[in-house]
C-alpha positions in Angstrom: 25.6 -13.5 31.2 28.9 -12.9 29.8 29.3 -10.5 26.6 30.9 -12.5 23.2 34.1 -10.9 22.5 32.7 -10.5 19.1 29.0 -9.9 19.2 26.3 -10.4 16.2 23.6 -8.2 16.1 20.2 -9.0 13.9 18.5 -6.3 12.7 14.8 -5.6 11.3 13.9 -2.7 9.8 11.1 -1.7 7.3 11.7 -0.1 4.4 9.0 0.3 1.5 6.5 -2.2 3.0 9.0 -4.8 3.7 10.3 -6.0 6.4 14.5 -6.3 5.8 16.2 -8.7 8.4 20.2 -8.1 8.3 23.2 -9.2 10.5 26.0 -6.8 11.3 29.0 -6.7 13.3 28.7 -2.9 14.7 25.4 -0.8 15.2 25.1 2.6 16.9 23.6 5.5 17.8 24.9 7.7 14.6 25.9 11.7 14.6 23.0 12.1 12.0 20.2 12.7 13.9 17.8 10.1 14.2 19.5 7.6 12.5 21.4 4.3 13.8 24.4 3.2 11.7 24.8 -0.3 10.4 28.5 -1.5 9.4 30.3 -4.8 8.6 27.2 -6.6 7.3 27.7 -10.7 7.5 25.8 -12.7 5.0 25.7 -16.9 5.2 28.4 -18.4 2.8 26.7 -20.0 -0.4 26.4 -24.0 -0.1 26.5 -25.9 -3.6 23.0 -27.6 -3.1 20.7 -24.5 -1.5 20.6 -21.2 -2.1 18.3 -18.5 -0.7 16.9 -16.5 -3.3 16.4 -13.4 -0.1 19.2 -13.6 1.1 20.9 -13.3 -2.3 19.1 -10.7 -3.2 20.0 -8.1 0.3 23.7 -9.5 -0.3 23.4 -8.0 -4.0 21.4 -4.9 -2.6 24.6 -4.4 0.4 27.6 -5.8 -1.6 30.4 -2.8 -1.7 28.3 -1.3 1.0 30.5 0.2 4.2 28.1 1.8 6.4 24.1 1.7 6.2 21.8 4.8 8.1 18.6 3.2 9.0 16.5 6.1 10.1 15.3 5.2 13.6 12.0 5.0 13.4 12.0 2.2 10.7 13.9 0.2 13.4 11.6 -2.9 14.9 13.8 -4.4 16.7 17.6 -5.2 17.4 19.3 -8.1 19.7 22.5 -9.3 19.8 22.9 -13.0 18.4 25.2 -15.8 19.4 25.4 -17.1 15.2 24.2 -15.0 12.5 21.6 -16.8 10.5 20.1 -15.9 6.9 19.0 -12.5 6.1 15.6 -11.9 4.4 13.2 -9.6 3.5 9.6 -10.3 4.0 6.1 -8.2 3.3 4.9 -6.6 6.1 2.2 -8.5 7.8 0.3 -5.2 8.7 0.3 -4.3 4.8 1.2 -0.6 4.3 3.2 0.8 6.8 3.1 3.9 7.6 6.7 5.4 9.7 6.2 7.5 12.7 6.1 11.3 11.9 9.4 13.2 12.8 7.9 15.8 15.2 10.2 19.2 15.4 11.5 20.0 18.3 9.0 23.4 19.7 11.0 26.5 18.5 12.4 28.6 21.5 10.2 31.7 22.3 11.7 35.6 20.4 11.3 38.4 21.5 7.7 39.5 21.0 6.2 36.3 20.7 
């Protein structure tokens, strides 16, 4: 399967009990731990007869908006698209969601421990 010079990548994250779906010309792993970082977001252009009140309302919520830190664990799911398509926000099937706790790393044994 050969690579697309210039890949799409659909994202779906949760944030506040709803699931966001975006499209985005570059994701990766980000220097902030435990975050991924979002950039170049592509939204569908506006047709005269239909207009998608979700999508309209993430392009609002992203407009002027360079780089997005989704914190990993609100990640569901990321593939790499041949077209981008509309992005939405939905409510979570599952109701509340609740994110995976952020375990700390075990502290190092001192001296007397």
């Amino acid at each position: 399967m050969a690579k697309t010079p210039d890949p799409t990548f659909r994202v779906q994250f949760v944030s506040q009990d709803k699931v966001f779906e975006v499209f985005a010309k570059q994701i990766y792993s980000s220097d902030l731990y435990g975050f991924i970082e979002v950039e170049e977001f592509v939204f569908g252009e506006r047709s005269g007869l239909l207009v998608d009140p979700s999508e309209e309302k993430l392009k609002a919520e992203f407009q002027g908006v360079k780089r997005s830190y989704i914190p990993m664990h609100a990640v569901i799911r990321i593939d790499e698209v041949e077209d981008s398509g509309p992005a939405r926000i939905r409510d979570s099937k599952a109701g509340t969601i609740t994110p995976l706790s952020m375990v700390p790393p075990p502290r190092a044994p001192r001296d007397g421990d």
